[in-house]
N, C-alpha and C positions, 0 to 999 in steps of 0.2 A: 034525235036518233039519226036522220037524213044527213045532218052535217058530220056525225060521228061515221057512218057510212063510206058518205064521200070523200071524208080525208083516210078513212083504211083503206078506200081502195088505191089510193098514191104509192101507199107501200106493199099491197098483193097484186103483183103482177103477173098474171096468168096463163101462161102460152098455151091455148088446148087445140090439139087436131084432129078434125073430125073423124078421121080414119088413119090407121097408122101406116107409115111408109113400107112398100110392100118391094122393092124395086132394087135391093141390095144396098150394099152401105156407101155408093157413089152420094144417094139423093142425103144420107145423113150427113157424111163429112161435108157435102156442100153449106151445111150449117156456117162450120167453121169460115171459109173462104168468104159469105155474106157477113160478118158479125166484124164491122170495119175495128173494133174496141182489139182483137185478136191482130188481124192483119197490119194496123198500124206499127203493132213491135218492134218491124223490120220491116225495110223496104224491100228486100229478096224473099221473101214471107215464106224463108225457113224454119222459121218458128211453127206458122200452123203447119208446116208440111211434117215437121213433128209431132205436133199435137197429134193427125192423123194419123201416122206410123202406129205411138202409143198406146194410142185409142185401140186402133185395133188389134195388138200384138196383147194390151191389157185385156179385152174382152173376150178373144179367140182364147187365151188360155185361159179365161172366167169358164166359158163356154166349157171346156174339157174337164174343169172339173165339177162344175154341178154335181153330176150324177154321182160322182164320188161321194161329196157334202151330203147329200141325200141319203147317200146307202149308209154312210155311218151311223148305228144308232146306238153307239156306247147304253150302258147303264148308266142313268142319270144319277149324281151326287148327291146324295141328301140337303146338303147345303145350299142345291141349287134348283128344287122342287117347287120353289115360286114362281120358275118362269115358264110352268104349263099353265099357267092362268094370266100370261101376257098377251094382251090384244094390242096395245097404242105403248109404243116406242120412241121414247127420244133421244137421239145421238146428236154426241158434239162432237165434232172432228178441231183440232187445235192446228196453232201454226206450225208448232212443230213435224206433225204429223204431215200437212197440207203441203209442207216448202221440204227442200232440200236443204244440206248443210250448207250450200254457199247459197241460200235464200229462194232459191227458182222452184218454181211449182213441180213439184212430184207428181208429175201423170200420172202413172202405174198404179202407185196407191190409191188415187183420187179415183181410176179407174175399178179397181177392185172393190173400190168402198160403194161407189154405184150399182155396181154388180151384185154387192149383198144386197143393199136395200133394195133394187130392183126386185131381188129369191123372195124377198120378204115380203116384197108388196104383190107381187104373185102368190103367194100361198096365205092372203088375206090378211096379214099386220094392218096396221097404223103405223106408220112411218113418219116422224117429222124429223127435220135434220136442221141442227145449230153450227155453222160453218165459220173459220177464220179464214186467213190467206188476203183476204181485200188490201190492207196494206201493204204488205209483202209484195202482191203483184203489182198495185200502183205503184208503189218504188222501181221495182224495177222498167216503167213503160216512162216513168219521169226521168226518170236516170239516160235513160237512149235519147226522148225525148231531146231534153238539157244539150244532149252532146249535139244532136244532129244539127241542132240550133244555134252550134254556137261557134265563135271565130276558134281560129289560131291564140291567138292573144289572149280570149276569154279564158281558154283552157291552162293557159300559164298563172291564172288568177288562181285563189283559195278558193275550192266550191264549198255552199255554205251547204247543212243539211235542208233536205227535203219538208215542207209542209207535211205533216202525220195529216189533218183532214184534206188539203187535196189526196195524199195516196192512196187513201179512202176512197173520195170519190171516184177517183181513176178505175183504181182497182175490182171497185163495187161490180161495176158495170164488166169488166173482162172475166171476174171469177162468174157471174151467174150466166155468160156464156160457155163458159166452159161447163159449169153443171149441165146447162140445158144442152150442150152440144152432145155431151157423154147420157145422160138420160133418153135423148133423142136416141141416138144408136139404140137402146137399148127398150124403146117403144115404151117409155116410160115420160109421164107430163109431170114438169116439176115447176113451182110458181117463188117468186123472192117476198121477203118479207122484213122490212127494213124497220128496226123498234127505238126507241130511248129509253132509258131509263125513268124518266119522266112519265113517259107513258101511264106506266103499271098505278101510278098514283091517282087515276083516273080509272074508277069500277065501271065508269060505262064501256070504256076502254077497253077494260078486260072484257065485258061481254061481248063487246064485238069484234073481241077477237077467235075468243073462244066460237063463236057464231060460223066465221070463215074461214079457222081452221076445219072446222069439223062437216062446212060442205067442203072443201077442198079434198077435206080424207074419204069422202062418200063418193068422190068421182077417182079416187085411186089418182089421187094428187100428192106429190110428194111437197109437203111445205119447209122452205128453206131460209129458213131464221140467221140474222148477222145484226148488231146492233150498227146503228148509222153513222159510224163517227165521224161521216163528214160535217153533219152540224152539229154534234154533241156537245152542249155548254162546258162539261169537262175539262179540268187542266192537268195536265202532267204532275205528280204525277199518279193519276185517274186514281184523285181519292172522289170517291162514293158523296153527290152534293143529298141524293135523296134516300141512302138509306137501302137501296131495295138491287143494286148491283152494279159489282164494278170491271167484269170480265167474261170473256161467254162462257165461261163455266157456271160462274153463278145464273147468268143471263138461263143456259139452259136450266138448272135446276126449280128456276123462275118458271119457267116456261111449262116444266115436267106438272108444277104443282099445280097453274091456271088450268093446262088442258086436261089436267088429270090421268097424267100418262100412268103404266104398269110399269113401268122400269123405261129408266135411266142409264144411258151408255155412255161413258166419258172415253175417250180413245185419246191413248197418250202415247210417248216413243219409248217405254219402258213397259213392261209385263205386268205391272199393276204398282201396289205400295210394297217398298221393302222395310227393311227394317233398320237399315242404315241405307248409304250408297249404292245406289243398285252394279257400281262398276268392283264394289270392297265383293270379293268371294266371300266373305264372310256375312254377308246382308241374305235372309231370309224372304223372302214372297210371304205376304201375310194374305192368305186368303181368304178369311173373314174379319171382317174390322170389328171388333169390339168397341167403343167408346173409352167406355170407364179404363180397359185395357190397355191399350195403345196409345192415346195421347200423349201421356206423358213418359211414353218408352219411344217414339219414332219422332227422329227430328229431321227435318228438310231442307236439304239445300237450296242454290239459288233459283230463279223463277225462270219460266219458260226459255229456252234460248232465242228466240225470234218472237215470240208471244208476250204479252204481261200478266200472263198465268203463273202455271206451273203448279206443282204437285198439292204444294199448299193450298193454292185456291181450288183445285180439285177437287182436295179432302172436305174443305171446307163446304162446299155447294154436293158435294157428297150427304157429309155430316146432315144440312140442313135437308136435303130433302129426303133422306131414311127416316128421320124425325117425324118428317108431315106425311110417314108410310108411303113410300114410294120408293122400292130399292133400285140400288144405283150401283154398277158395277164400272169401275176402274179395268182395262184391257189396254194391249198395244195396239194399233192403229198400223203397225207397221205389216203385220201378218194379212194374210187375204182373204181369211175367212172366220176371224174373230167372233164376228157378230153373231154368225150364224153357229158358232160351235156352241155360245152363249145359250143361245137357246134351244141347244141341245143338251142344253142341260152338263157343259162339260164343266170340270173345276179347274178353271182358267181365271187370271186376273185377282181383284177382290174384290171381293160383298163387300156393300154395307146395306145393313135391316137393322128394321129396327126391333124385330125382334131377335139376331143375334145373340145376346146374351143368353137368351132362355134356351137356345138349340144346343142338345145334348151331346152329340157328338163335334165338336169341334176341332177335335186331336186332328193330326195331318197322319196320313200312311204311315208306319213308322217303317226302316228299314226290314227289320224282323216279319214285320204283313208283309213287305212286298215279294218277300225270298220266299215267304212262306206258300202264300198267292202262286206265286212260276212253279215251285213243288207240286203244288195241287194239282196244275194243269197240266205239267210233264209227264203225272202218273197217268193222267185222263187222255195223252196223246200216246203215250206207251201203249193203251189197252187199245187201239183203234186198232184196225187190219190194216199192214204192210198198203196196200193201194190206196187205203183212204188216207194215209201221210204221206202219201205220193198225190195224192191230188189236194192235199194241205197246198206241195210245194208249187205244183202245175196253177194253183189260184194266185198264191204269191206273185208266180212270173207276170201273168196276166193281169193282178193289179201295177204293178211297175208299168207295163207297157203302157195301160189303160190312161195312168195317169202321170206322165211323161213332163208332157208343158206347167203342168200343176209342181212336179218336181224342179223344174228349171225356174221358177219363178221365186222357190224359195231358195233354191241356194244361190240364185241371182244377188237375190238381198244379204246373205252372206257373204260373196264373192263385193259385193259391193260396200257391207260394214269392214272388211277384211282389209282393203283399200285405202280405206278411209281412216284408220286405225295405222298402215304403213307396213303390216307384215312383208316380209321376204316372199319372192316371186315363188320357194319350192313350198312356202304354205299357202298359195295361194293356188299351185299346182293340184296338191294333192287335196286340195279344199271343192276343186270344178268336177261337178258331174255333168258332160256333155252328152248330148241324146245317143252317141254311140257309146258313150262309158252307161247309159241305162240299160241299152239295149244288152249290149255284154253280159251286164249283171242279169237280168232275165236268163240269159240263156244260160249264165253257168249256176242258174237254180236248176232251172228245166236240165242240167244234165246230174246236177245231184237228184232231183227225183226218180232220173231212169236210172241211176247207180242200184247193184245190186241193194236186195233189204241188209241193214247192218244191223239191226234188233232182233238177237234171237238165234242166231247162227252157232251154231254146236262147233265150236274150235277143236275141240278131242274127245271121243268115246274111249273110256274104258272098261272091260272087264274085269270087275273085282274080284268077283265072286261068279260062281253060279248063278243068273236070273238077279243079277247085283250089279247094275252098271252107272259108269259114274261120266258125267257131262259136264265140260267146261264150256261154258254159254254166252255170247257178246250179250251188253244190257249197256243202257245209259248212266251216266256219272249221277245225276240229278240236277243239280243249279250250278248254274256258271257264273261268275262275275267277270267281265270282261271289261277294261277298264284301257281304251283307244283312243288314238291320238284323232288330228281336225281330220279325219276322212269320213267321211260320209257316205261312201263306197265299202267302208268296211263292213258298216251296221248291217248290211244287206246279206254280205255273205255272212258274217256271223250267225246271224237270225235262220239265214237258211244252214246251218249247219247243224246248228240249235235242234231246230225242226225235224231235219233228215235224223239226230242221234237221238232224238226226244227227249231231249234235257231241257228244262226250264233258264230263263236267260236274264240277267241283268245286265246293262247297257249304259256308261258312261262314258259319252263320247268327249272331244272336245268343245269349248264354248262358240270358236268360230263357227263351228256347223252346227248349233243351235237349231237352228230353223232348219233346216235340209236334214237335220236326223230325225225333227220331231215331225215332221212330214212323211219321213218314209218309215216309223216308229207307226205312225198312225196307217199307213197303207197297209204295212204287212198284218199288222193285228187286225184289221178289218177282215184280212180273208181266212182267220184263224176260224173255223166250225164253232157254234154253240158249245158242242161239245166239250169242247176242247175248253174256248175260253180267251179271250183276247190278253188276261195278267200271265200267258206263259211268257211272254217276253215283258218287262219291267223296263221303262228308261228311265234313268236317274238324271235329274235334274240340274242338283246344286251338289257341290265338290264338298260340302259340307256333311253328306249322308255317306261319303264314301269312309269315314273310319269305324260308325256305328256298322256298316254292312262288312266291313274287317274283321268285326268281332262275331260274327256269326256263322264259326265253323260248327255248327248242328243243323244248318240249313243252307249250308253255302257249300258246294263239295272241288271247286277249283277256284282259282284266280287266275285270270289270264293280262298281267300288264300289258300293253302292247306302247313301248316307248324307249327312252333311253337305260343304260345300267344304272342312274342314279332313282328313277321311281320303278324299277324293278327291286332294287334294295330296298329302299324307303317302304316299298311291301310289303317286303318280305320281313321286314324287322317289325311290320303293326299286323301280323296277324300268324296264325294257328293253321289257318287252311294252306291246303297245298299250291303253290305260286308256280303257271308254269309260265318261265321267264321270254320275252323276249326284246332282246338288248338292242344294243347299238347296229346297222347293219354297215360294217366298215369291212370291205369286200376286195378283195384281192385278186391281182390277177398276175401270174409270172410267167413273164415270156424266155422260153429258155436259147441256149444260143442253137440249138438245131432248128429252131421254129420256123414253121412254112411264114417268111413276115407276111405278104398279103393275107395270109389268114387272121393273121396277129393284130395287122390293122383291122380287120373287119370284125373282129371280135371284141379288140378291145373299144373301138369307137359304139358299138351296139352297147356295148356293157356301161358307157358312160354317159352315152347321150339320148338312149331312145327313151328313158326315165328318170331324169339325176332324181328328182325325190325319192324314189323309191329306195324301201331298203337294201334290194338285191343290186343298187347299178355300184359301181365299180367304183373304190372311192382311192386305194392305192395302185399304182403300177409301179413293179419289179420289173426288172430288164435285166440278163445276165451283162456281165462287163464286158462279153466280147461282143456284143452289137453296138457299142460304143462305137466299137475302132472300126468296123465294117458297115457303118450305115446304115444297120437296122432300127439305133435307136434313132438317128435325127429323120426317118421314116415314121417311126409311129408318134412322134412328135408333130411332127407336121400335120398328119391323120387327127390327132385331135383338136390341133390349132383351128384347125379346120370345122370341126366343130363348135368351134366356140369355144373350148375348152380351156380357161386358168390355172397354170402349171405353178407347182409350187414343188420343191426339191428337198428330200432329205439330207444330210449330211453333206452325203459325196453326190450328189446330182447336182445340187447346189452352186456347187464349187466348180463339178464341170459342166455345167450349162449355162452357170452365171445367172441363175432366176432367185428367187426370194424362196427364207428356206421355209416351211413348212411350222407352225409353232408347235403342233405334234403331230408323232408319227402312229397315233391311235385318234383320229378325226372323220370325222361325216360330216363331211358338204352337204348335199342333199341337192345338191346343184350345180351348175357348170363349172366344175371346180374340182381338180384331181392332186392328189401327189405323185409323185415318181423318185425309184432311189435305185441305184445301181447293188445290185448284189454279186459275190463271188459265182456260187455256183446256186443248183439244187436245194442243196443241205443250208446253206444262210439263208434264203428265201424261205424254207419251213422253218425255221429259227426265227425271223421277223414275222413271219403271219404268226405263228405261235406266242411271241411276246406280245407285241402291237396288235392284233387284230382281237375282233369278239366273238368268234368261230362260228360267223354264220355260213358265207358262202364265195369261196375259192377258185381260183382257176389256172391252170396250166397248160401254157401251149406249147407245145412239141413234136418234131416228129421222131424222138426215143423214147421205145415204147418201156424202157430198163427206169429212164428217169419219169417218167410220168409215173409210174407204178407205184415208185419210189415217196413221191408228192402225194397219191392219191391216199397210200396207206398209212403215210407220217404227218400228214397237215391236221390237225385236231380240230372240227371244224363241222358242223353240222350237214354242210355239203360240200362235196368236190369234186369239181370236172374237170375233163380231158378236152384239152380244143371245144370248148362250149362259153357261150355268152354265160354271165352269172344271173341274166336278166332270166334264166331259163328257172332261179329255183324261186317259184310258185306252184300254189296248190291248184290254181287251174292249166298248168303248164303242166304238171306233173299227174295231170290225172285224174286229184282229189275232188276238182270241183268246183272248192272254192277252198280257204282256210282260214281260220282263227287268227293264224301267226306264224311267222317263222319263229322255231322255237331253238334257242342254244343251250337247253339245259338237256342232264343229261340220262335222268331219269323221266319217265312213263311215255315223252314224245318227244320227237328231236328234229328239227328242221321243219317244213310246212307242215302244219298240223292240219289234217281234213277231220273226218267222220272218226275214222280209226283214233284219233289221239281223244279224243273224245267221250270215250266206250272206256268200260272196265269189264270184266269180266264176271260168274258167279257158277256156285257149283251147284248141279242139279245131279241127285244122287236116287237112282228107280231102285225099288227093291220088291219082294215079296215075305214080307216079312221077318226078316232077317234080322239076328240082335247079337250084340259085341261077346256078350256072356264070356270076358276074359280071353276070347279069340278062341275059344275051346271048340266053339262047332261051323267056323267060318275056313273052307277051303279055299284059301287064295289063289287066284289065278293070272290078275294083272296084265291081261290079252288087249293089247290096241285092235280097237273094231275100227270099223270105216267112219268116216264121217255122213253116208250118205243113206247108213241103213239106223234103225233104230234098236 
């Protein structure tokens, strides 16, 4: 036993400090700058000056959302009522999750991932953690290493590849610094534990491991598991010599069964198991794994991208340890607070149990609950008092405020998948919420809360009769489906407008802002009252449930597209409910030949460049043909070259400007990027917005006030100004608030939809007993009363 001792302790290496650092985070980061394994990287030891930056930009926004994570305390999921009887936890974190796509370690994550277990090991868990990255980072310290060391000449040579057990050993040593550096911040003691495969075939083995994990957990020691492949007899490629594991996936579910963990964490870069390709829109999240089920329905592509895992061996060391009772859940790694929503019991990722089979409710939400669900709660926000839906909205603001950095963290990772994927810069525009695009949005809740009450407002009294009077009455629509493009900005005002008309809300945004919607999906509903209910707002997940929630015009009382004319159509042809449209925003502006031009510049440069994404910025420019000849147009030409602006020419601008012509003259840029086309007068100009445009929002600059008139009353077009920027039609420009949509249709709302487009009306008819009896004893009277008397 003395010699089984002595050689375990080679592999737990135990850093403990008798008292924790009390002196700010100078005395922590000085970890880094000691740990020569880190500072070697670079000789300019920019690298640790990053690590620090990260460290602390990762934990200062851990820091701010705590309290958040804590106050949520959803209704737990049936499905996931095992993990109130979770005490000892084991998590694998994979290479995937650990490295970036071009291989370099992902602080942020590694940082947030410390951050939960840190919550964990505070609120009394067992925490033990299975870690990859060792190789990853060795390569990369070998790779500098190689060069630094080497001639001219050398470098003209073929480099062969890297030793996999040196980058191991290299590696070993700089990841358990960086754990212990980020633990350290974080007054947390974490120890390494370096195993074989071999090992386990040794029961004394096991018990003395089991022995030193379990004082390690009693002094709130976080034990940090990696297999040692620096000496691992092992060959390429790493088939299994003893049977018992060949990746730390298994490695962990190894590990869950000796120590006798309560569940199993496997953290991967996808949302758990699909049901095909998690990138096919058509793949499903399967949120409890059946066996007998699923096997032979989900098949799995290739293995880990930087790791020798990947999904299969997941499922597989999954598989095996549901079996020996010990459930295991599949999550993204990539999110910040996975772990912890897990054991709050949310229905995230997938189960596997072993008693899944027998669990009777397995079905998933269907559309029809979840429409049904916002109905329930829209009537239950209905019957509140006017102020208690005004301090719905006042919580709302204050959770945005509260939890800012928390927001910026997740649409970071969007902004950053977005990227990496290659989108155009105007979605990546309108994809950024910056801490003044939060703060905005707060505030244009807090001024929908002080807007007058819109629920319940008497629109006309009449008297019918004698002590017979009859009220037309604002009331909410009921369920909305609102179905938006990658902004993330939008969900906010939506939700608060939901709220303010007390309609119940379903929520499909775009997949880029995935994470930044379900972030602030989770914020807003959190400050939704008991009462009330957090399913009044529904976010819908996968594009796949949007045709079943099409078919449900007996719980669904609007559609709101918010995209191009072609899935405004495509809407409007897969459903029954009422569709209120909003198209393309290809936006007009004509400068007439009386126009003040320095106005004309300044108007139309605002209109183009203070938003090209947006749907209101200005996508064509009209010019009469007399500022041709008089040098008003190669003025406002300039003005927008000036901006940046890429000119592209209709017909005859083309021709006389000599620029590339335009492939149509009904297009949205969305970006630095305009037409321009010369017209006759007035009357052509409403003639081209009227064919080519999508009648959102117009403009005309003049100083005759005969042809403005002329423009404002014949442009057909949901908005149109006189001498005004187009950036101007917005619902919080315009007053509303905030809006759903600029709307081009031309029934029940038309242009920014706020509160009002929102609302339908109902008739409320007072009487004293009065009866139709063929009209024989009813004296008509038909007198408009006031609105302000009863």
């Amino acid at each position: 036993m003395e010699v089984l001792q002595n050689g375990f302790a080679k592999f737990a290496k135990t850093k403990v400090y008798e008292k924790p650092f009390l002196n700010g985070t100078t005395n922590h980061l000085n970890l880094i700058t000691e740990t020569e394994d880190l500072s070697n990287m670079d000789p300019s030891r920019t690298f640790v000056n990053k690590v620090k930056r990260l460290i602390v930009k990762s934990l200062n926004s851990m820091d701010s959302s705590r309290d958040f994570l804590k106050s949520v305390n959803d209704s737990m999921d049936t499905s996931r009522d095992f993990v109130k009887s979770v005490n000892r936890i084991v998590v694998k974190v994979g290479t995937a999750v650990v490295t970036r796509s071009d291989g370099r370690l992902a602080l942020g994550r590694l940082g947030a991932l410390c951050e939960q277990l840190k919550e964990l090991n505070l609120q009394g868990y067992e925490v033990i953690l299975v870690t990859s990255g060792a190789v990853g980072l060795g390569k990369q310290r070998l790779r500098y290493r190689r060069l630094a060391n080497s001639s001219f000449s050398d470098l003209q040579k073929p480099q062969g590849d890297l030793d996999g057990k040196a980058c191991a050993a290299v590696g070993q040593s700089s990841l358990m610094a960086l754990y212990d550096t980020m633990f350290s911040q974080l007054d947390v003691t974490s120890s390494q534990l370096l195993v074989n495969d071999g090992f386990f075939r040794d029961s004394g083995f096991r018990k003395q491991l089991s022995e030193t994990v379990t004082s390690l957990l009693e002094c709130r020691v976080i034990p940090i598991f990696n297999e040692n492949d620096a000496v691992s007899t092992r060959k390429a490629p790493y088939e299994d010599s003893s049977g018992i594991f060949w990746d730390n996936d298994s490695l962990a579910g190894l590990l869950a069964l000796e120590l006798k963990a309560d569940l199993l964490v496997l953290l991967s870069d996808v949302e758990g198991l699909y049901s095909g390709p998690p990138s096919d829109p058509n793949s499903k999240l399967i949120h409890t794994y059946i066996h007998e089920k699923h096997q032979k329905e989900v098949t799995f592509g290739d293995k880990s991208r930087l790791g020798r895992g990947g999904m299969t061996a997941k499922v597989n060391a999954a598989v095996a340890a549901a079996n020996a009772s010990i459930p295991v859940i599949i999550i993204s790694g990539y999110a910040t607070d996975n772990i912890i929503r897990v054991l709050q019991g949310e229905k995230i990722g997938t189960v596997f149990h072993k008693d899944a089979h027998l669990w009777k409710s397995l079905k998933e939400e269907t559309a029809h609950e979840m429409a049904v669900a916002a109905r329930n709660s829209s009537r239950r926000l209905q019957a509140l008092k006017s102020e208690e839906r005004r301090e719905v909205l006042l919580a709302v603001a204050d959770a945005l405020e509260k939890n800012q950095k928390l927001i910026k963290l997740e649409n970071e990772a969007d902004i950053a998948d977005a990227l990496e994927a290659g989108y155009d810069k105007s979605l990546i525009s309108r994809l950024t919420l910056k801490p003044e695009k939060i703060s905005s949005l707060a505030k244009s809740v807090r001024v929908l809360a002080d807007m007058e009450e819109p629920i319940g407002q008497v629109l006309k009294r009449t008297e019918l009769a004698d002590d017979l009077v009859l009220e037309k009455i604002s009331c909410s629509l009921g369920v909305l489906l609102i179905i938006f493009e990658s902004r993330p900005d939008a969900l906010v005002q939506i939700a608060a407008l939901a709220i303010r008309s007390g309609n119940g809300l379903l929520l499909k945004g775009g997949k880029e802002a995935r994470r930044s919607n379900a972030i602030l999906h989770k914020i807003i509903t959190s400050a939704m009252p008991d009462t009330v209910g957090s399913k009044l707002i529904g976010l819908v997940t996968s594009r796949d449930e949007i045709p079943d929630l099409l078919k449900l015009d007996d719980v669904i009382d609007l559609v709101v597209p918010r995209g191009s004319n072609k899935l405004v159509s495509q809407i409007k042809e897969s459903t029954r409910i009422p569709v209120l449209g909003h198209a393309d925003g290809i936006c007009h502006i004509y400068v007439d030949k009386s126009a003040n031009i320095d106005m004309a510049k300044h108007i139309v440069r605002d209109a183009k460049t203070d938003y090209p994404a947006a749907c209101n910025a200005l996508e064509t420019l009209l010019v009469h043909k007399d500022l041709s000849s008089n040098g008003g147009l190669n003025e406002l030409i300039l003005e927008l070259k000036r901006g940046g602006v890429e000119l592209y020419g209709g017909p005859k601008a083309s021709a006389l400007l000599n620029i590339s012509e335009a492939s149509s003259l009904h297009h949205e840029y969305s970006s630095l990027a305009c037409t321009i086309e010369i017209v006759d007068d007035v009357f052509a100009a409403i003639n081209h917005i009227n064919k080519h445009g999508s009648a959102h929002t117009e403009c005309i600059v003049t100083e005759d006030s005969e042809v403005a008139e002329t423009f404002l009353s014949q442009v057909d077009s949901a908005a149109v100004f006189h001498n005004a920027s187009t950036r101007f039609c917005d619902g919080a420009r315009f007053g509303l608030g905030a809006e759903v949509g600029i709307s081009t249709s031309r029934i029940h709302a038309r242009g920014p939809v706020g509160v009002e487009g929102l609302l339908t009306t109902k008739w409320v008819l007072r009487g004293s007993g009065q009866v139709v009896d063929g009209d024989r004893g009813v004296n008509y009277t038909f007198k408009e009363q006031p609105l302000n008397t009863k």
